[in-house]
N, C-alpha and C positions, 0 to 999 in steps of 0.2 A: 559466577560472572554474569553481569547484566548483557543483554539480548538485546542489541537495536537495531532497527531497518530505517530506511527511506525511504517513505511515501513519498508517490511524486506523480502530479496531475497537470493534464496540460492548465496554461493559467488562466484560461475559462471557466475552469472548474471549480477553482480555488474554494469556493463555497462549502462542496461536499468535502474535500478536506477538512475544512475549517470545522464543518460540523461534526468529522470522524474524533480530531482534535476534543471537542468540545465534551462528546460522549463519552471519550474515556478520561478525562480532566486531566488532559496533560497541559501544561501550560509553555507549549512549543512556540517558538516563532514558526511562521511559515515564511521561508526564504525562497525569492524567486532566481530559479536556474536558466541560463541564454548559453548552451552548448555550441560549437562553430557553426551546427546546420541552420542557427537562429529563430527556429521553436522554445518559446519563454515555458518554462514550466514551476509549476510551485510546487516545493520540495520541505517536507517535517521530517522527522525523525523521533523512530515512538520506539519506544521500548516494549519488548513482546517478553511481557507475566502472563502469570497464568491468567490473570482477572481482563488481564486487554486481550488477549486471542481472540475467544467467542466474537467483539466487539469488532476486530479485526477483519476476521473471516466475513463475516457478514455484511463486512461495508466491501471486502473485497467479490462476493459472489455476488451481493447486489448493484454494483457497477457493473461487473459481466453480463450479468443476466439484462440490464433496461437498456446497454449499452450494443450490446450483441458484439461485440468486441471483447476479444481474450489477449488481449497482453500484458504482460508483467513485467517488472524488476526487482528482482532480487539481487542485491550485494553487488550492486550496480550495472548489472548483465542485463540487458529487455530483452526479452522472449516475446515470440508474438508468430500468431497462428494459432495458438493453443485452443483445443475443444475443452467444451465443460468437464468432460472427465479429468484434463489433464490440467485444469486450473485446480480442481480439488485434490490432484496431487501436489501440486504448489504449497497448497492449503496447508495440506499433512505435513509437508515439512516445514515451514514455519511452525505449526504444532510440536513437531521433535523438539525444537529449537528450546521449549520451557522444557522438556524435559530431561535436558542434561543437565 
């Protein structure tokens, strides 16, 4: 069974999405999301193989680290506060995620 997530960046960002998109050559639309609170956000949706992970994790620690900001969502839940230790737990489990 295929693995997908939603990536989602506020839509200032849109760019590093786009280029996350571009590196792993998926050929996603990028859809913008406007939730009740009225934060426009751009939102993909990638499917997590083994070959896009690496691609994944990397665009994901490297937003945390230049960002100095730790939040995530996973399966539509944001977390947020999160230390570097515990975005690399994130990490690993989306890593689980290929290998079921």
């Amino acid at each position: 069974m295929e693995k997908i997530v939603a990536v989602k960046v506020v839509e200032g960002e849109s760019a590093d999405l786009d280029a996350l998109l571009k590196e792993l050559e998926e050929s996603q639309e990028i859809i913008l999301v406007e939730p009740f609170d009225g934060v426009v956000f751009a939102q993909a949706f990638i499917s997590v193989t083994p070959a896009a992970l690496p691609v994944l994790l990397r665009w994901i620690r490297s937003r945390a680290e230049a960002r100095k900001s730790y939040k995530v969502a996973v399966n539509g839940v944001e977390l947020s506060g999160y230390t570097p230790r515990e975005i690399a737990r994130v990490c690993e489990s989306l890593q689980r995620l290929t290998e079921k």
